[in-house]
N, C-alpha and C positions, 0 to 999 in steps of 0.2 A: 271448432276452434277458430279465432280468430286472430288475425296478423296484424300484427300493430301497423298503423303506415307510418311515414317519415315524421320524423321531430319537429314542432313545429318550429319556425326561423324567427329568430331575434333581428331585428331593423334598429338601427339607429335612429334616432327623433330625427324628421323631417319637417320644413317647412310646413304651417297647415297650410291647409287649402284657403282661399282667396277669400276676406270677405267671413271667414270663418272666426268664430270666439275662442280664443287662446285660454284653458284653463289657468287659474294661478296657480304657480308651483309653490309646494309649503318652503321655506326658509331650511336650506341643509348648512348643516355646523361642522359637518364633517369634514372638509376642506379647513378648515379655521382649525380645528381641535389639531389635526394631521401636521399643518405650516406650524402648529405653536411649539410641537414636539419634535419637530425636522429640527426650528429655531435653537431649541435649548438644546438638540442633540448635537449641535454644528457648535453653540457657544461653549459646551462643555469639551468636546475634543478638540478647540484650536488651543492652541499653546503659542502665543505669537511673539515671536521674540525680533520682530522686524524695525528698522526706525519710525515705524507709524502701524504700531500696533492697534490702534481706533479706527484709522481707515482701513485696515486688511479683515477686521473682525466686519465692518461694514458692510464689504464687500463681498467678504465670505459670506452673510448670511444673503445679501439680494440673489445673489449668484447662484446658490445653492437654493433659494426659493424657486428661480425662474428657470434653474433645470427640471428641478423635480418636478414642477408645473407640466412643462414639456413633457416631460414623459410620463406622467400620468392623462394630459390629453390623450399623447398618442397611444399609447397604453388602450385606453376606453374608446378610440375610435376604430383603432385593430380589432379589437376587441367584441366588437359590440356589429363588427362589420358583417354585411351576409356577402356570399360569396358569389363571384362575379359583380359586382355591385361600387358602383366606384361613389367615394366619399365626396360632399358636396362640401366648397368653402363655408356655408351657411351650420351645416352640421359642425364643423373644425369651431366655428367660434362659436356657437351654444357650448361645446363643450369646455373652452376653454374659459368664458365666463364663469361657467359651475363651478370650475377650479381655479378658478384666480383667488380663492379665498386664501390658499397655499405660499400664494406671495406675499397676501397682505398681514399675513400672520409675522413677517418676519419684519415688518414696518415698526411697529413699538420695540422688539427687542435692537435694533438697530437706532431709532431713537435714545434710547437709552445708553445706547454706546457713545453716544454723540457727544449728548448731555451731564453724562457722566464727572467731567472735571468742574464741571460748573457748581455740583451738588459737593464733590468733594465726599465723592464714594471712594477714592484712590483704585479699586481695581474695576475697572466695567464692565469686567466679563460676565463677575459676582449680580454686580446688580440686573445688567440681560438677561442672565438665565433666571434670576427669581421674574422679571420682569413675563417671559416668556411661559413660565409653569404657572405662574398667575392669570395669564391671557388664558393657558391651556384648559385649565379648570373653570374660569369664566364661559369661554364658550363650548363647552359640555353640558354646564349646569346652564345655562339659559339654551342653548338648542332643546337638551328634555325639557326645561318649561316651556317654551313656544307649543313642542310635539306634544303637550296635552300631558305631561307623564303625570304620576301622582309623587307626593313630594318625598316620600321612601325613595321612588328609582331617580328622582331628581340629587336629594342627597348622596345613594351610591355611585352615580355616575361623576360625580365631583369626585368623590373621594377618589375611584380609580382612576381617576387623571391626575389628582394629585398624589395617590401614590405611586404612577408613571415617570410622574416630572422628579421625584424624589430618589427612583432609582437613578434617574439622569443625574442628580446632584451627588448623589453618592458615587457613581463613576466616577464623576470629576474629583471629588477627593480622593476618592483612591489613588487613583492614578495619576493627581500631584499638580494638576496644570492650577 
């Protein structure tokens, strides 16, 4: 009988070695898909009845981009950490690249809040959050086309983002904002 020995240890990406060829890393959408559905989940529960409802919606969404960023870095460097092993600044910002997609996700639906009186939408929230379920299902369905998928799983993975974004919309009218 044999005794398994210890598990092996997850390390976080390090620095390569000097002089070394950096694979490329394939393009991850998952960050983008994640900020587009934080965006419309932030547009559909503000209810903002302030003197400057356009800038509070603004701010709500960079705001709430740039925590949840933070805490999905630290999240994955805790996470991901071996023990005893202290995290290097180098590691901190690889990580935090990969998921900065999470913030840039909330850039067009805050554009659009911006823009909004110009167009003569009358409510902005209405058009961010389509704005935002529209980015969410864009970069689903082009993440699986880049990742080689076949156009069946490319199809269903749109649809499940848009029927995500739709429970999001349906919240928001239920519940009146």
């Amino acid at each position: 009988m044999t005794v398994p020995g210890p598990a092996p240890r997850r390390r976080v990406p390090g620095p390569p070695e000097p002089g070394a060829a950096v694979p490329a890393r394939p393009k991850d959408y998952a960050g983008a898909v994640y900020g587009s559905m934080l965006a419309a989940s932030v547009i559909a529960a503000s209810s903002l009845n302030e003197p400057h409802p356009r800038l509070s919606l603004i701010l709500l969404l960079v705001i709430t981009g740039l925590v949840f960023w933070a805490a999905h870095v630290y999240a994955h460097i805790a996470g991901q950490r071996e023990a005893g092993q202290l995290v290097t600044r180098r590691q901190v910002r690889e990580v935090g690249r990969h998921e900065w997609p999470i913030v840039e996700a909330a850039a067009l639906p805050a554009l659009a809040v911006l823009i909004s009186p110009w167009l003569g939408t009358g409510d902005n929230a209405w058009l961010a959050l389509a704005v935002a379920v529209c980015q969410q299902v864009a970069w689903a369905t082009l993440g699986a086309r880049r990742a080689g998928a076949p156009t069946r799983q490319i199809l269903a993975e749109g649809a499940v983002n848009l029927v995500l974004g739709l429970v999001i919309v349906a919240a928001k009218v239920a519940v009146g904002h």
